[in-house]
SEGUBA-5670 format. One line per field, with one value per residue: x, y, z of N, C-alpha, C, CB in turn; residue number from 0. Coordinates in steps of 0.05 Angstrom, whole numbers, plus 32768, in hexadecimal, padded with zeros to 4 digits. Atoms other than C-alpha are relative to their C-alpha. Glycine has a CB too. Layout:
BEGIN
nu = (X:...)
nv = (Y:...)
nw = (Z:...)
cau = (X:...)
cav = (Y:...)
caw = (Z:...)
cu = (X:...)
cv = (Y:...)
cw = (Z:...)
cbu = (X:...)
cbv = (Y:...)
cbw = (Z:...)
resi = (NUM:...)
REM end
This chain:
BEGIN
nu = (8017:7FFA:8015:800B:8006:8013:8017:8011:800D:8016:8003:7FF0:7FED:7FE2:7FF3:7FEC:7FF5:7FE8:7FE7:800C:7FE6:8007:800A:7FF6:8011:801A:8001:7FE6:8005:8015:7FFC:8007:8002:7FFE:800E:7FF9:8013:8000:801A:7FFD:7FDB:7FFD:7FF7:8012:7FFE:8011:7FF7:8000:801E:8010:8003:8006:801C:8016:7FF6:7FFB:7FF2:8005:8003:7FF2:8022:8013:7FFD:7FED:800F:8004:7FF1:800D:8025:8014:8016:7FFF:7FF4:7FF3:8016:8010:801B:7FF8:800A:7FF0:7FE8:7FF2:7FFE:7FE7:8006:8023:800D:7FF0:7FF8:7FEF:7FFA:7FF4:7FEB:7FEA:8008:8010:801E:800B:8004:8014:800D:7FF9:7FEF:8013:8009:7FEC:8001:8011:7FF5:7FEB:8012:8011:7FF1:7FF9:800D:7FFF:7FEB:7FFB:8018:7FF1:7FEE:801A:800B:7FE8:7FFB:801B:8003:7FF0:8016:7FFA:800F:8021:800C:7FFC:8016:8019:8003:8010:8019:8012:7FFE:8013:801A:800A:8005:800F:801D:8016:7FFB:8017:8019:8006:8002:8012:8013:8004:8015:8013:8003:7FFC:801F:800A:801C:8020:800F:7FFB:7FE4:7FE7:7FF9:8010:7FF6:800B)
nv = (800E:801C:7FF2:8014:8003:8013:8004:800C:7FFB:7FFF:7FFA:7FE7:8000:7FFF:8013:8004:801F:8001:800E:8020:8016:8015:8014:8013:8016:7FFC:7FDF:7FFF:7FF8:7FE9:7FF0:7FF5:7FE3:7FFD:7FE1:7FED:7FF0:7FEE:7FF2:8013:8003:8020:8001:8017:800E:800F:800B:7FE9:7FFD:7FF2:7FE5:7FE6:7FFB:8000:7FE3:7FF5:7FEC:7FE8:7FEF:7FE9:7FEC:8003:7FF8:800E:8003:8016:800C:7FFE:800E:7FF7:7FFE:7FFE:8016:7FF4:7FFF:8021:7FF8:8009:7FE5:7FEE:8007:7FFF:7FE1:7FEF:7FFF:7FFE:801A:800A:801E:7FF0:7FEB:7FF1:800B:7FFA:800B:7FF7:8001:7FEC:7FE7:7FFB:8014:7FFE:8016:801E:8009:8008:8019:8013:7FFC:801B:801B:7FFC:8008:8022:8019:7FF6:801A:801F:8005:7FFC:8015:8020:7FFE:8004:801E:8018:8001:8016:8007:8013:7FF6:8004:801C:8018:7FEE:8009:8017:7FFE:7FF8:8011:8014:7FF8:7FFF:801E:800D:7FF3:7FF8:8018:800C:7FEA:8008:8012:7FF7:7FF0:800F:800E:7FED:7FFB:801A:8004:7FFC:7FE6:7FF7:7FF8:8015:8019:8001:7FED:7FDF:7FEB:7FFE:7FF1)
nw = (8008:8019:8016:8006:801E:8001:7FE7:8009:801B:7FF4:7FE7:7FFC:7FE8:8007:8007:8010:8009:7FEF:800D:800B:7FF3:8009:7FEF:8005:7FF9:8013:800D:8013:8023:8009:7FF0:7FE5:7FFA:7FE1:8003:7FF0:7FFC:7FF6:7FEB:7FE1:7FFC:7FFB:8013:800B:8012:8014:801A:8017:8008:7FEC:8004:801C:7FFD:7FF3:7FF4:8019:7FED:7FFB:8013:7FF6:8001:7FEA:7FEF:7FEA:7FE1:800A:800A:801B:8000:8007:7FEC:7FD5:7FF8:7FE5:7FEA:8009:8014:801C:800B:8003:8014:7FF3:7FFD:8014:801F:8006:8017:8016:7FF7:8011:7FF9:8019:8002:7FF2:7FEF:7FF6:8002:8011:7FE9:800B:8007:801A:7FF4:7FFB:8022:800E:7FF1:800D:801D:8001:7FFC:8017:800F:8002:8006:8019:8006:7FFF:800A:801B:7FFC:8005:801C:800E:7FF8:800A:8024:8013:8009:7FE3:7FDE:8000:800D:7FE3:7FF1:8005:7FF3:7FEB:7FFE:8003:7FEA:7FE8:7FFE:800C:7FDF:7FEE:8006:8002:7FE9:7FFA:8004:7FEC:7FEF:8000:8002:7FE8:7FDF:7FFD:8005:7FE9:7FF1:8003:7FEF:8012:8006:8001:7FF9:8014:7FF7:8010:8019:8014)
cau = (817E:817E:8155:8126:812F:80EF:80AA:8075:804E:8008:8017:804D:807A:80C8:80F0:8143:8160:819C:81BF:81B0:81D1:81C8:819D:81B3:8197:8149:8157:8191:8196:8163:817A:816E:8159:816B:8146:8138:80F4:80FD:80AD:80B8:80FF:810A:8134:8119:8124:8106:8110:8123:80EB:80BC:80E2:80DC:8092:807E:80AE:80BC:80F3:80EF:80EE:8114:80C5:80A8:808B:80B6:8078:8051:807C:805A:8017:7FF4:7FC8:7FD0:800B:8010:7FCD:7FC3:7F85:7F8E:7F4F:7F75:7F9E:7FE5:7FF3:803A:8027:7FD7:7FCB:7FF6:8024:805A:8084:80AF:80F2:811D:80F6:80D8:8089:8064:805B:802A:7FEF:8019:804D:8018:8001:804A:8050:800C:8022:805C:8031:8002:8042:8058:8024:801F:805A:804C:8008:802E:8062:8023:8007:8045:8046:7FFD:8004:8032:800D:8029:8009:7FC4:7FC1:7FD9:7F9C:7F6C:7F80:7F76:7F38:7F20:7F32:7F1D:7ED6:7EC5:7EC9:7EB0:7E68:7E5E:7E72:7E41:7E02:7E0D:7E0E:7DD5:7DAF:7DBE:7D9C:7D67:7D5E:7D6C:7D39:7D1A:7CDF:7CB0:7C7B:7C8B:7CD7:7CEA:7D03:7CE2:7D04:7CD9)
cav = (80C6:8091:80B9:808D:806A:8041:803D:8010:800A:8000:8011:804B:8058:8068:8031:802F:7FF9:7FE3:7FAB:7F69:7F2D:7EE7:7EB2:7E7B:7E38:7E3E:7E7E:7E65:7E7C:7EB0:7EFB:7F1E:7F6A:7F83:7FC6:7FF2:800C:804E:805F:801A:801E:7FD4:7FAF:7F77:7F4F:7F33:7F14:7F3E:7F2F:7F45:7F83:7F9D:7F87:7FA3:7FE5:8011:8047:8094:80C8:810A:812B:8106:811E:8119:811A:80E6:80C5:80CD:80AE:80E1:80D9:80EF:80C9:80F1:80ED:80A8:80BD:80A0:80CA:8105:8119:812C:8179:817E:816F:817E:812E:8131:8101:812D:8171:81A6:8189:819C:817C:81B4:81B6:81E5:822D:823E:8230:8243:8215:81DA:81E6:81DA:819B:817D:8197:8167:812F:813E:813D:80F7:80DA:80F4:80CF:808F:808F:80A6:806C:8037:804C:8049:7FFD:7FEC:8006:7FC7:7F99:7F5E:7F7E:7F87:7F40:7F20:7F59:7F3E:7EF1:7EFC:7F21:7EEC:7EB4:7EDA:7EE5:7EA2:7E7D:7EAD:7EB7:7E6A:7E63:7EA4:7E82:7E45:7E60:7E86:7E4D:7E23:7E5E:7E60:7E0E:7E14:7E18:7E57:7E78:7E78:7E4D:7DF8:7E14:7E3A:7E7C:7EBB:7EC7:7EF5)
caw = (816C:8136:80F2:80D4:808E:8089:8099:808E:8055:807E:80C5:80BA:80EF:80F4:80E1:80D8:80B5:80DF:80B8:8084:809B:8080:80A4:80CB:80E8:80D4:80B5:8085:803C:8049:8057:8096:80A2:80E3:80F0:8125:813B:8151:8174:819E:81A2:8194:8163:8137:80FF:80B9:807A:803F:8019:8056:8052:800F:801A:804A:8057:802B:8034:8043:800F:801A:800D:8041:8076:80BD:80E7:80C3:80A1:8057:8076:8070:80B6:8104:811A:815D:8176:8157:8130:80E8:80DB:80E3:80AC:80C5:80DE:80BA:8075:807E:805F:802A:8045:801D:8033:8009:7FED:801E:8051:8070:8083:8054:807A:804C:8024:7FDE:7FFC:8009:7FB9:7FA8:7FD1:7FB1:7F6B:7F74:7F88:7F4D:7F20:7F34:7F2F:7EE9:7ED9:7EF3:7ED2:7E8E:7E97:7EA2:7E63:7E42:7E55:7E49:7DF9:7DEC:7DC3:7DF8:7E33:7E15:7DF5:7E42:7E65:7E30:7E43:7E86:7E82:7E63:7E93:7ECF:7EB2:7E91:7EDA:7EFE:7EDC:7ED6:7F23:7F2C:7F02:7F2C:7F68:7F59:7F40:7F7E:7FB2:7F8B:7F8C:7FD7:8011:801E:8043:8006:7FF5:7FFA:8010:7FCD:7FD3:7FB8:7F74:7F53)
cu = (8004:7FEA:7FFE:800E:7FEE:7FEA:7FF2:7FEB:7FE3:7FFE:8012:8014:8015:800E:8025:800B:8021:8018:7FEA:8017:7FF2:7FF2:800E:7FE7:7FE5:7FFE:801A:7FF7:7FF0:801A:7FF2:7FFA:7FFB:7FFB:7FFC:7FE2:7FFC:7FE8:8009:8022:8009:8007:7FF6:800D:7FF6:800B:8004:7FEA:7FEE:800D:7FFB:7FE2:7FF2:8009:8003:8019:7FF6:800B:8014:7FE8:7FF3:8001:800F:7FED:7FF1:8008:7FFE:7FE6:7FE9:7FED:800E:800D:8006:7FEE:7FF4:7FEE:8004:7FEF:800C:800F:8017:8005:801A:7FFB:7FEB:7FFC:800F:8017:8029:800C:800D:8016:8019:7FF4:7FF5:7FE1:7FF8:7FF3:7FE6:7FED:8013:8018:7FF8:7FF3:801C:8004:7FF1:8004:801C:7FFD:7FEE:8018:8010:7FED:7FF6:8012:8002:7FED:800A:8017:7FEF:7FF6:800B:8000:7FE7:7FFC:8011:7FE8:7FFA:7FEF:7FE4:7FF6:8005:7FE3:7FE6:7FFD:7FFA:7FE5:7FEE:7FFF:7FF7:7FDF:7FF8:7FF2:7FE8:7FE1:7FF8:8004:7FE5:7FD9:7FFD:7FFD:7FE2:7FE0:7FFD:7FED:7FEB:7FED:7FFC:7FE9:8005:7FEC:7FF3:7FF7:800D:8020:800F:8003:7FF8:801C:7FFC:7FF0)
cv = (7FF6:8014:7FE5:7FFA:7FF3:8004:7FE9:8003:8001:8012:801F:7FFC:8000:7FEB:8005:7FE5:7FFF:7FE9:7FE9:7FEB:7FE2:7FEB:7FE7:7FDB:7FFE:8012:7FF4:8001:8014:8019:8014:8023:8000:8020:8005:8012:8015:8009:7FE3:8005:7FDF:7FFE:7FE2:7FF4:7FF5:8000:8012:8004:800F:8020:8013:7FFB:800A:8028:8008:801B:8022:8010:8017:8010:7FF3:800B:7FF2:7FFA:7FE6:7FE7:7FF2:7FF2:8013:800B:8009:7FF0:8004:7FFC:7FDC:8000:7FF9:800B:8019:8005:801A:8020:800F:8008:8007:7FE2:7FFB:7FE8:800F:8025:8010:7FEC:7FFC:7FF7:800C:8006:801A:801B:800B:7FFB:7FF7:7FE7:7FE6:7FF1:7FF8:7FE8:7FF3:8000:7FED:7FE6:8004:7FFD:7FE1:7FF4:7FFC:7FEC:7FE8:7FF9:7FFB:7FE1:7FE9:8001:7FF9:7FDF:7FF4:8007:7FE8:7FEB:7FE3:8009:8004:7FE5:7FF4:8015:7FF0:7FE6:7FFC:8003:7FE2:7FE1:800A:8000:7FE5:7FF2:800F:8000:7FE8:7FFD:8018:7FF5:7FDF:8004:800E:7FE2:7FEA:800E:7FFC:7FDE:8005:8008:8015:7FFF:7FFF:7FE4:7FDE:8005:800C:8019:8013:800C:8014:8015)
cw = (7FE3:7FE9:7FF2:7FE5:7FF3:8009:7FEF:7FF1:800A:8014:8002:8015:7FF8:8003:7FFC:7FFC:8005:7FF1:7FF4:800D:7FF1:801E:8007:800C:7FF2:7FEA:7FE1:7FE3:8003:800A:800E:7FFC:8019:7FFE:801C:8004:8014:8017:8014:8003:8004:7FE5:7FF7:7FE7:7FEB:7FF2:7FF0:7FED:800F:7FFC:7FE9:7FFD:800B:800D:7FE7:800B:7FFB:7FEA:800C:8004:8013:801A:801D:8012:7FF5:7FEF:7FE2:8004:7FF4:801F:801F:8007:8020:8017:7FFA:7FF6:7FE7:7FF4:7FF6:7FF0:8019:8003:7FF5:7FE6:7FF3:7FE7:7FEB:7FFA:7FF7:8012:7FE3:7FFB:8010:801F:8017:7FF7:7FF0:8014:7FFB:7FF3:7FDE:800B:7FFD:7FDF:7FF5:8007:7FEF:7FE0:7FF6:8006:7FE4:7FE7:7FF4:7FFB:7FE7:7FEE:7FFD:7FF6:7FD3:8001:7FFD:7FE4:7FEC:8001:7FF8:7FE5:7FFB:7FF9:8010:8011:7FFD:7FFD:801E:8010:7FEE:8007:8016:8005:7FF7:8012:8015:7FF1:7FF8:8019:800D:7FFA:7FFF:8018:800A:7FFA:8018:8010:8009:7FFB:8018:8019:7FF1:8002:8020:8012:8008:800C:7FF0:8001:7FF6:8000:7FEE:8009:7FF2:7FEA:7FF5:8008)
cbu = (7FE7:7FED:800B:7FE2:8011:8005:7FE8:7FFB:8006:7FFA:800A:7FEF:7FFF:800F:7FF1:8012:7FFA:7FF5:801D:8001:8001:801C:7FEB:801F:7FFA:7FEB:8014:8015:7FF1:7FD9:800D:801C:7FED:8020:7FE0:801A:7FF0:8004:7FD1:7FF6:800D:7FE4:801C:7FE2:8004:7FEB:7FF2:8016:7FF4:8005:8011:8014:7FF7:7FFF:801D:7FDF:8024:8008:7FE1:8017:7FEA:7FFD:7FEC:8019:7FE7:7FF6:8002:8011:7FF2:7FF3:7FEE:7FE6:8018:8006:7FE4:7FF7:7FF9:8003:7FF3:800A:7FF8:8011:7FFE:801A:8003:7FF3:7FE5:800A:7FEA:7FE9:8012:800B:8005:800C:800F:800B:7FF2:7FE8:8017:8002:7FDD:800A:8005:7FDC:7FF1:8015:7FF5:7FE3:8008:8014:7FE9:7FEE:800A:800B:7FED:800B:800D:8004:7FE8:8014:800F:7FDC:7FFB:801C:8006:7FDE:800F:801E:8001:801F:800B:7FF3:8014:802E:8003:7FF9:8010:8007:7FFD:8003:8018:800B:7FF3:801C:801D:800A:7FF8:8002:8025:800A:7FFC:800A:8014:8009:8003:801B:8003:7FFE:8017:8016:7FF4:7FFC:7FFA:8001:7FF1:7FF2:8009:7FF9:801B:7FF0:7FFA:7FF3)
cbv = (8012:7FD2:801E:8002:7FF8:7FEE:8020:7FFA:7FE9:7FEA:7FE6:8017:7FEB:8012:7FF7:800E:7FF9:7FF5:7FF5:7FFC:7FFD:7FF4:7FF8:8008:8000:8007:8025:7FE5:7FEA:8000:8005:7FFB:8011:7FF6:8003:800F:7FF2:800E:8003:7FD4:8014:7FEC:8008:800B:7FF8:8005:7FF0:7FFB:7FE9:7FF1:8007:7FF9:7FF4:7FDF:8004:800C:7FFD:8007:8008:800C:7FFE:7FE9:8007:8012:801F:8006:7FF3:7FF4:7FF9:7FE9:7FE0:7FFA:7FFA:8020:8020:7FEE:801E:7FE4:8007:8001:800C:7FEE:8006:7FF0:7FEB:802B:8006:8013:7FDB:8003:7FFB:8022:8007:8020:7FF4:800E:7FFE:7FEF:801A:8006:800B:8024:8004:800B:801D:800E:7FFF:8006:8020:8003:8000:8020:800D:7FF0:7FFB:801E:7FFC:7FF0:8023:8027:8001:8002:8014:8010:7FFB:8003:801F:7FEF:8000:8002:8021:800E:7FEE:8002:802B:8003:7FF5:800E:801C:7FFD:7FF7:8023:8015:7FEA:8005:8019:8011:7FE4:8000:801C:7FFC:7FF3:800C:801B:7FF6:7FFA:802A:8016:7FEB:800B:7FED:800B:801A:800E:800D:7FF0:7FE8:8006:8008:801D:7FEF:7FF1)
cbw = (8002:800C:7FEA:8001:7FF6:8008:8009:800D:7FE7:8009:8013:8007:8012:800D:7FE8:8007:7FDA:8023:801A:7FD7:8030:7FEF:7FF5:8010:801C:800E:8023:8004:7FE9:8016:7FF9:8015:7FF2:800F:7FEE:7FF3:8002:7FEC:7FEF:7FFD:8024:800B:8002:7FF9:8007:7FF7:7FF3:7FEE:8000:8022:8008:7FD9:8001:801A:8014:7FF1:7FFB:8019:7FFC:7FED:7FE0:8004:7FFE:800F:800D:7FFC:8010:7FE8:8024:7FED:8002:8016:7FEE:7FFF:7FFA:8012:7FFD:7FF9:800F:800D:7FD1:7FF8:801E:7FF9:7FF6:7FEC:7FF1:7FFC:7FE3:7FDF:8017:8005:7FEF:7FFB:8003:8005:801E:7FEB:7FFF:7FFC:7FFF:7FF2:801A:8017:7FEA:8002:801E:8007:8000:800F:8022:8002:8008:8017:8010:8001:800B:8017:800D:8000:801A:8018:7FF9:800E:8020:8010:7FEC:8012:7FE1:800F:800E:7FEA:7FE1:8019:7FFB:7FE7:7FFF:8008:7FEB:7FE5:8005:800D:7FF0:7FF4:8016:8001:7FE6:7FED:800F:7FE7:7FD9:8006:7FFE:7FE4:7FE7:800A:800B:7FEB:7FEF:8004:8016:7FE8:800F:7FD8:7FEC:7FE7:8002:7FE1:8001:801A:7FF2:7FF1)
resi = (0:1:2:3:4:5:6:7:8:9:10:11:12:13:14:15:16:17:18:19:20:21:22:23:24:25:26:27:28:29:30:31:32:33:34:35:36:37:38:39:40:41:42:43:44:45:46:47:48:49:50:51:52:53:54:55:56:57:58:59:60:61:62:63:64:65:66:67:68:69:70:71:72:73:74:75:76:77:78:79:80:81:82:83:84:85:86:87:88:89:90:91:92:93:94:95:96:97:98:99:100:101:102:103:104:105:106:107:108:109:110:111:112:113:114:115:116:117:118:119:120:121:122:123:124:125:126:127:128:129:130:131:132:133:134:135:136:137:138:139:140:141:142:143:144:145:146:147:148:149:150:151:152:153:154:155:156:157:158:159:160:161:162:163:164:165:166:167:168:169:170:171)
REM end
């Protein structure tokens, strides 16, 4: 049996990635990913782009039953969170399911660490004095528009016909 290296970034599911190849006829200049969907057992094809958008690959910490989703991949329930990892989406390092609960706090304690990191790393990036001055230009281009497209908008419903009295609309 083929072991996954991929799943989908929405839908999940076991994925291996079988070969790149260059495009030809319609396809030319682009390159190819040729993969391997393990639950249908069917082999397929997409752009490289498409794949780094849309897959992502497998962790050594993720779980084998869900495939780092997180949810019920067995019963199909996406309610459900998954019965290897209890939801976490995550296992121990060595890729076995957590036996216990002290086990399950080490697991989330290593999810609570990364994400520590990548929060510390963002921060690190939004103190440059570049990165605030382009957040405050923005900010200010998104709101400008928006609030005069908002009072217009606003002032057209209330111009517009309506159930109240001689067709206006109750306002007040």
């Amino acid at each position: 049996m083929t072991k996954p290296t991929h799943t989908h970034r929405q839908d999940g599911g076991r994925y291996a990635k079988a070969s790149e190849h260059t495009g030809t006829g319609a396809l030319e200049g682009q390159r190819l990913v040729i993969y391997h969907d393990l639950d249908k057992d069917v082999t397929s094809a997409t752009t490289l782009d498409d794949w780094r958008q849309q897959w992502r690959p497998l962790e050594t910490d993720d779980c084998p039953i869900c495939m780092g989703t997180g949810r019920d991949s067995i019963k199909g329930n996406k309610r459900q969170p998954c019965g290897g990892c209890y939801g976490l989406g995550k296992v121990r390092k060595d890729g076995e399911t957590p036996q216990d609960m002290w086990e399950l706090g080490e697991v989330a304690t290593g999810i609570i660490q990364r994400q520590q990191r990548v929060i510390e790393q963002r921060d690190q990036v939004l103190a440059f004095p570049e990165v605030q001055e382009a957040l405050q230009a923005r900010k200010k281009r998104q709101q400008q528009p928006s609030n005069d497209s908002v009072v217009r908008q606003e002032q057209e419903w209330r111009k517009g016909r309506g159930h109240g009295p001689g067709g206006q609309r109750y306002t007040g």
